[in-house]
N, C-alpha and C positions, 0 to 999 in steps of 0.2 A: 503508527500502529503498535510499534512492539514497545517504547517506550509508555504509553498508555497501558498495554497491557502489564506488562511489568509493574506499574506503580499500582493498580489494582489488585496484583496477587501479592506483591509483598509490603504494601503500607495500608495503615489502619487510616481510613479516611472514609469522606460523607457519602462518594457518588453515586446518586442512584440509579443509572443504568450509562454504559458507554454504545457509543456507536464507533466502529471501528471496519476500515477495507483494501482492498486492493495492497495488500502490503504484507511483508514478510511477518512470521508466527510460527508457522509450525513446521517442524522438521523428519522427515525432509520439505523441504521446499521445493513443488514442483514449477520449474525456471524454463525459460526460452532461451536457447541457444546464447542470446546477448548477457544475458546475468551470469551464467555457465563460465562463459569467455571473464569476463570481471570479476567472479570469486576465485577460480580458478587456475589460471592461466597470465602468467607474471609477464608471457611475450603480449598477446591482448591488450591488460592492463599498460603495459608501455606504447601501443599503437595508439589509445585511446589518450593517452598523455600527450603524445606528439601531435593527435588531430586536435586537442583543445578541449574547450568549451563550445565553440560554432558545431564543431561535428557530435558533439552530445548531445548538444540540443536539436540538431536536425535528425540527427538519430532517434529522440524522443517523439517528434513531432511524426516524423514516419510508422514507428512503429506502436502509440500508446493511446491513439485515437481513429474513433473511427466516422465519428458527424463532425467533429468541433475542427475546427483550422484555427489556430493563434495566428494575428494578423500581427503586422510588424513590430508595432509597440511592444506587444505581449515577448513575442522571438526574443528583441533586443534584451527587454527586460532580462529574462532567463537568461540569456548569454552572460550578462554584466554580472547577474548573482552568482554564476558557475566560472568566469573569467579569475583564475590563482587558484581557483578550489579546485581544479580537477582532481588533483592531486590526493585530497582530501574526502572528496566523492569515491575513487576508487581503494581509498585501502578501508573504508567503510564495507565495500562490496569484497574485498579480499576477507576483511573479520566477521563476515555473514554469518557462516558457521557457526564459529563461539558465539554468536548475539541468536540464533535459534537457537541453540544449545541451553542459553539462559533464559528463554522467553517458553518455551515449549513444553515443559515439568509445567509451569505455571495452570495452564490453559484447565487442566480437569477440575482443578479447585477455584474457581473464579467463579461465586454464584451470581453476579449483578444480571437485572438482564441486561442484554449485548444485543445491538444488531450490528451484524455482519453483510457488507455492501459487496457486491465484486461486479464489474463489466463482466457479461456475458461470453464476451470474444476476446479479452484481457488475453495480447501476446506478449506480456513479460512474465509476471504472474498470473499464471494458469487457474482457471475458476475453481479448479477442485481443491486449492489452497484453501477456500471458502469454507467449501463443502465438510471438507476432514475438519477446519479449526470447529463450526457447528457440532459438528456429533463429539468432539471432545467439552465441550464447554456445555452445558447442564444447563444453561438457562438462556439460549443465545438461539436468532434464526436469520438464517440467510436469506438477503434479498439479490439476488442475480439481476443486472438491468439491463434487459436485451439492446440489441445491437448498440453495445458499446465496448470501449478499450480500458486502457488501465488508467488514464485519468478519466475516471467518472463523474466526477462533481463538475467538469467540464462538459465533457464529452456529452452528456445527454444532463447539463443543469439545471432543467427547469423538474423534469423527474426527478434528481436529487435532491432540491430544493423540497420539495412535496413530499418524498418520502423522511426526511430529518422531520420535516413540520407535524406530520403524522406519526412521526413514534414518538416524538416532544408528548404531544398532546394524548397521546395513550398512555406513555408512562406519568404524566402528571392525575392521568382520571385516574388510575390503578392506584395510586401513592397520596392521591388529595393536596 
């Protein structure tokens, strides 16, 4: 999300509207206790190092859905992609700050239109991250997908699926 938004506010390029959610933009960033602990907090960050990849991903699994269960394949998968990255996942989340810092000036100048997706019950990123990037951005509306977490395009898929197909298809009538 904020690499997207970034390459829209500072490069001259075709895209005629982005869909973008669940994901860090505007600052502050209102955060759940676990992100807090990971930008934050260097002793956190080092516990999360010593639990691994396994405890991140069950940590995920715990706290960022609320219909969807990944079954094992799915688990493994993630584990193996996050297996030497941890590392690299948390000083990501330690340089949070300066990447809102860069991405957040952006947001008032950015006329594409935008939709903006958030889970409803998202307890990492808080729905009102949603809410605030909308009213800063001019051309952009937020779609809230009730009873869901922070992975959305999962958690409630076939919803997700139908709402991408339906702004596809709106912004292609509007634009011909």
């Amino acid at each position: 999300m904020p690499s997207i938004l970034y390459y829209v506010g500072t490069h001259s390029n075709t895209a005629r509207s982005i869909i973008i959610g669940d994901g860090p933009a505007i600052s502050p960033s209102s955060n759940a206790s676990v992100i807090r602990k990971m930008v934050g907090s260097a002793f956190w960050r080092m516990i999360f190092r010593i639990a691994g990849a396994g405890a991140l991903v069950e940590a995920g699994k715990q706290i960022c859905y609320v219909n969807y269960h990944p079954n094992e394949i799915e688990l493994s998968d993630y584990k193996k992609s996050y297996s030497g990255r941890v590392d690299t996942v948390l000083e990501w989340f330690k340089g949070y700050p300066s990447s809102l810092a860069t991405v957040d000036p952006l947001l008032d100048n950015i006329q594409l239109p935008t939709l903006v997706f958030w889970g409803a019950e998202d307890a990492i990123l808080f729905p009102d991250n949603g809410e605030r990037i909308v009213e800063r951005m001019p051309n952009s509306e937020l779609r809230l997908i009730a009873d869901c977490g922070h992975f959305s395009y999962q958690d409630r898929h076939e919803e997700f699926k139908n709402m991408v197909i339906e702004w596809i298809e709106n912004q292609e009538a509007k634009n011909g």
